[in-house]
N, C-alpha and C positions, 0 to 999 in steps of 0.2 A: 366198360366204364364210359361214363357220357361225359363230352368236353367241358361242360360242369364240373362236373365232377372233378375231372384234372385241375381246372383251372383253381376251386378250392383249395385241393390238396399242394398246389403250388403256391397258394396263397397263406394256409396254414403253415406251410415248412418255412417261408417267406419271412412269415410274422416272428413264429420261434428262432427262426437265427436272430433278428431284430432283435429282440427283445432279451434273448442271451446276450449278443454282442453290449446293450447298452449296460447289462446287466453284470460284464467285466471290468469296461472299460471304465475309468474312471471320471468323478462329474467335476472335477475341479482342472482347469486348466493355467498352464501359467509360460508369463513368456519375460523374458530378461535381456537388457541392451542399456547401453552408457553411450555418453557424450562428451565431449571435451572442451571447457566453457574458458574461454580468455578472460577469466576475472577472479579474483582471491575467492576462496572458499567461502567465506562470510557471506559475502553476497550474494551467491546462490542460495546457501539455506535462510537465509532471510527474505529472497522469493520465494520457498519454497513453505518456510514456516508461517506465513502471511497468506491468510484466504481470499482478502482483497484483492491479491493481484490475480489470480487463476482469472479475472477478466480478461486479463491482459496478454495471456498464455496457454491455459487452457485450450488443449482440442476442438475441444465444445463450442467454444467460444470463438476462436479464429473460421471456424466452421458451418458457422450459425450466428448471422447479424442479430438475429433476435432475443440472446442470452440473455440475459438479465440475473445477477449477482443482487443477492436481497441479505444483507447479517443485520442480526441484532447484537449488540455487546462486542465483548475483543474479539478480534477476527484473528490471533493470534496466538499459536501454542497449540499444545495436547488440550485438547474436550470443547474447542471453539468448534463451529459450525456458521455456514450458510447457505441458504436455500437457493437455488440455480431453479430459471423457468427458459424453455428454448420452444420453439415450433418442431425443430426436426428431430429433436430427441429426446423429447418430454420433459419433464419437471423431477424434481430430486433435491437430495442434500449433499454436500461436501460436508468432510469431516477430518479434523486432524486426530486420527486415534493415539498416534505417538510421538512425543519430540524432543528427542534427543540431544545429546552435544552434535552429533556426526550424523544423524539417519531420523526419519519420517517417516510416518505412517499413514495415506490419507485417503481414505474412502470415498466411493462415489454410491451413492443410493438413490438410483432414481427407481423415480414411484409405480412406474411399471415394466421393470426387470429386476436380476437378478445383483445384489452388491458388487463390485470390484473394488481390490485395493491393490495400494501403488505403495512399494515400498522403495524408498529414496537414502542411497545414501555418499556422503557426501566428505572427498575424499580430496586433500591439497594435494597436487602433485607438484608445487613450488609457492611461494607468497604469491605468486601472478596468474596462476594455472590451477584450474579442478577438473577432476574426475568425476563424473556422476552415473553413478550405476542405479539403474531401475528395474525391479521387478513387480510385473505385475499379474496379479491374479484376479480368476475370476471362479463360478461356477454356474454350471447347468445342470438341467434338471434332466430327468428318466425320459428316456429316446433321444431327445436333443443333445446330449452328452455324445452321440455316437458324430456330432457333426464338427469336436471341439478345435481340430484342425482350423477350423473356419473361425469360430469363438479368436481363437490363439493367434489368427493373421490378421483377426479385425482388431484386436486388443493391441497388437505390437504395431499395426499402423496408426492409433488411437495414441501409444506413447509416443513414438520418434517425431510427429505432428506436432505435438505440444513440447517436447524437448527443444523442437528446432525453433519453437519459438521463443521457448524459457532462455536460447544461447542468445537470440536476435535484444531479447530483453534485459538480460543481466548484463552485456558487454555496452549495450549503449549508455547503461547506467555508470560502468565504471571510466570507460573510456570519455564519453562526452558529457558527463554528472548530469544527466537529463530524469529528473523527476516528476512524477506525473505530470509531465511536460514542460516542465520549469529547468529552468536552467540555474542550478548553482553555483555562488562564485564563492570562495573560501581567500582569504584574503589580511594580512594584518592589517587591523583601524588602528588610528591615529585615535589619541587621546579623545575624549566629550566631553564637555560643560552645558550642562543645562539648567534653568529655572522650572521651576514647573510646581501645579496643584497637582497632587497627591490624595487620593481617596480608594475607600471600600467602594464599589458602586456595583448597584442590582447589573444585572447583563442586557435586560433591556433597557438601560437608561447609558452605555456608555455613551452612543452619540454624543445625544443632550448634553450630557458631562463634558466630554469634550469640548464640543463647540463653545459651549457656556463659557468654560476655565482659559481657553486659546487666545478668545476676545479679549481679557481678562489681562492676560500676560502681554500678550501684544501692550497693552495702554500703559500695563507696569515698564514696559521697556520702555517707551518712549518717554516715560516721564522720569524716568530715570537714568536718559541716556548713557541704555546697555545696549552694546553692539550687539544684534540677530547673526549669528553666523550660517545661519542654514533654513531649511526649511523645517515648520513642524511637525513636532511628532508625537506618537500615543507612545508613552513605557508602560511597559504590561509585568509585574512585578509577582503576582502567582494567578493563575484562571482555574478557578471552584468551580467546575460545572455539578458537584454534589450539591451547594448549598447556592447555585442560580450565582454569583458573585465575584468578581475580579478586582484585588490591587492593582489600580492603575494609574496613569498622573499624564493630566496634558504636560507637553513640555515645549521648548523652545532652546534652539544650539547658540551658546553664545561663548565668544572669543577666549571668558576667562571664568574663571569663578567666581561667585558674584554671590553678596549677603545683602537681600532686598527682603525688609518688612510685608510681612503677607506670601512670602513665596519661600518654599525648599530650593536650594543647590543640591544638585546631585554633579559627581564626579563620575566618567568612565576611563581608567586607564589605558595605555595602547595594550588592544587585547587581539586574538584571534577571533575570526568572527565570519557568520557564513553571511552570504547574499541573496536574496532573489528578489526580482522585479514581478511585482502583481500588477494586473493589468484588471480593472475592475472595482466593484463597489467593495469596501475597505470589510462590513460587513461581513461578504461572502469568501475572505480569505482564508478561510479553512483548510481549503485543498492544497496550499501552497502552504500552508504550516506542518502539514503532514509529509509534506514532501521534503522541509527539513529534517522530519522527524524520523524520516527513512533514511536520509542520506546521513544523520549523526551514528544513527545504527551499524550504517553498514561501513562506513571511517572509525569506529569504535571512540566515540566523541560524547561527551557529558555537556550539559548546557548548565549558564550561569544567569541568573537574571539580570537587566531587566529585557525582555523581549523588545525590540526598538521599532515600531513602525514609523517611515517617514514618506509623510504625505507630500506628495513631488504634485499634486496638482489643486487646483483654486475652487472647488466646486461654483462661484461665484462667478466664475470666467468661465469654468468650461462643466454647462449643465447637464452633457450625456455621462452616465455614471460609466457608462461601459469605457472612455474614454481616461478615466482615472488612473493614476500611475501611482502605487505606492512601495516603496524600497523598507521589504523587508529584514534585519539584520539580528542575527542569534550569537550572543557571543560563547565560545565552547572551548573545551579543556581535550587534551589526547589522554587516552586510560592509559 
């Protein structure tokens, strides 16, 4: 027999163990591990149940400067999605396939390998303290299945990555109320009195509106010397983004209640009420409304209208928008 010859026949027996072996062994692999996060229960699964934040925590994403988080619609619950793009580990979708009172379901599919899913659930071990156990699963295909050992230790280093940052995440939120990097201050206000014009107005026309009605009131106060107690502000009364359109009303804080021809009194009683300071064009405060809207969330807090922005700076005095200071205030109810 010629060394050929062997070399084949060692190459055939070679291939048939291979190929039996992957042919028992199983293609689905799975590995499971918990954390123990310093913050009430709520608050984790409302990181968890929120696609938005996997920016923020995600493996992928602490891993890869280049992530980039793309949603359309609610990023929030069973059947949202959004589309992930990275350099180092291709492009794909997230998905919440499941979402429960206590446990989650959320897929990762990227667009060339094979799906994983992470199933989350989420476990008070006192009002201050969670459990969080994860399992997660993948699968591989014929021959590669025989390497799932590998699969199994890249996957369990892929979760504890993003858990330890899910811990770093949820605790700064509860312990120092830091939202999408705002800071909230939760606080009882003192009574309000304001005057103010009151209207429907398109969305692209609040400014205009504003400014327009501000002047306006100004001139009614002084000619009617009513004391200003404060700086002006926008109440925002319901925001229609269906129908382009927001109830809203310049306003102005004055010392008492006040019945002047041409203008609404509005009364705020002393209420409970969140804070945060926006730093920026009034326009672009989006980001910092949502960051109340997480933090009511996860306090288990209802809001009341009117939404109170108070404009702390003169655009006339000071022309860099970036420079603008406005004090946001949401007044809310405990469930």
């Amino acid at each position: 027999m010629t060394r050929t010859k062997k070399y084949l026949i060692i190459f055939g027996i070679l291939l048939v163990l291979i190929l039996g072996l992957s042919w028992m062994l199983p293609k689905v692999y799975k590995t499971d591990t918990h954390i123990n996060i310093d913050a009430p229960a709520i608050f984790v699964y409302n990181a968890i149940n929120d696609l938005n934040y996997q920016k923020d925590w995600n493996g992928k994403s602490a891993l890869d400067t280049s992530f980039l988080l793309v949603c359309a619609g609610s990023t929030v619950g069973a059947k949202s999605s959004c589309d992930y793009k990275t350099k180092q580990y291709g492009n794909g979708v997230l998905r919440i396939v499941y979402s429960g009172p206590d446990s989650l379901v959320i897929a990762d599919e990227p667009d060339n390998a094979s799906a994983r899913s992470f199933h989350y659930k989420v476990i008070a071990t006192d009002s201050m303290h969670t459990k969080l156990q994860v399992v997660g699963l993948g699968q591989s295909g014929f021959i590669t299945n025989i390497w799932n050992f590998i699969h199994k230790w890249k996957l369990s280093k892929h979760i504890k990555h993003g858990l330890d940052n899910l811990k770093i995440f949820v605790e700064n939120r509860h312990k120092n109320k830091i939202y999408n990097g705002f800071k909230i201050e939760e606080s009882l206000q003192n009574e309000k009195n304001y005057i103010m014009h009151r209207s429907e107005v398109e969305m692209e026309n609040l400014a205009q509106y504003y400014a327009q009605n501000i002047s306006a009131l100004y001139q009614t106060a002084l000619e009617n010397n009513i004391a200003v107690s404060g700086m002006p502000c926008g109440l925002y009364f319901k925001w229609d983004t269906a129908n382009n359109k927001a109830d809203m009303a310049a306003a102005l804080p004055t010392v008492a209640e006040t019945n002047v021809i041409n203008t609404t009194s509005f009364h705020i009683p002393q209420r409970l009420a969140l804070k945060v300071v926006y730093k920026g064009e009034s326009s672009k405060s989006g980001i910092a409304h949502m960051a109340m809207d997480a933090y009511m969330l996860d306090h288990r807090l209802t809001q009341d209208v009117p939404v109170v922005e108070e404009y702390m700076t003169n655009p006339s005095e000071e022309p860099d928008p970036s420079k603008w200071i406005t004090n946001i205030y949401y007044y809310v109810n405990r469930k």
